[in-house]
C-alpha positions in Angstrom: 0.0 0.0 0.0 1.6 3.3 -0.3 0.5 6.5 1.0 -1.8 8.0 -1.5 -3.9 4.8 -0.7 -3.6 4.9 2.8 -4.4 8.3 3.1 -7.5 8.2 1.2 -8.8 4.8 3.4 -7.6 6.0 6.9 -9.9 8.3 9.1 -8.6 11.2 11.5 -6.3 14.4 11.5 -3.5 15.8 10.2 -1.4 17.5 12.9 1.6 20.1 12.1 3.5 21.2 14.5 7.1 23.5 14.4 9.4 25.3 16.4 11.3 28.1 16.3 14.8 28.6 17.3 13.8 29.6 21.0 11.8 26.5 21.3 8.4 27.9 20.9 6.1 25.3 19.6 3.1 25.9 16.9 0.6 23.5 16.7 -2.1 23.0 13.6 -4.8 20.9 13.4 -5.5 19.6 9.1 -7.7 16.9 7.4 -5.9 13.9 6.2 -3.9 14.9 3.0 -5.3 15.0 0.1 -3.2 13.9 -2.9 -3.3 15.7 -5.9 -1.1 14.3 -8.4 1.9 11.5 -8.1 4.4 15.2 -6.8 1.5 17.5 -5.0 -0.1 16.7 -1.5 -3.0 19.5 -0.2 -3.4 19.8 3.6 -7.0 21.6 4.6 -7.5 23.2 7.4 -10.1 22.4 10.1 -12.1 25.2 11.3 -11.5 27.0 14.8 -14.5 25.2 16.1 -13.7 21.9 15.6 -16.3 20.9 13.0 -14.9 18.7 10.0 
């Protein structure tokens, strides 16, 4: 199975999360990705009040 497959089977979030060079941490909350193409992948964003 790769991932385009998986991805389009599998329920739940995406979850991004960074740092910057202090440390500070930046969460985001996304749908699953969505593939586009073989090269593209689209992450959309879940809306401040939770509802998918």
């Amino acid at each position: 199975m790769d991932l385009k497959d998986y991805f389009e089977t599998a329920r739940g979030l995406g979850v991004l999360a960074t740092a910057d060079s202090d440390g500070n941490v930046d969460v985001a909350i996304y749908s699953r990705p969505h593939f586009i193409d073989g090269d593209s992948v689209a992450f959309i964003r879940t809306p401040p009040d939770g509802r998918c």
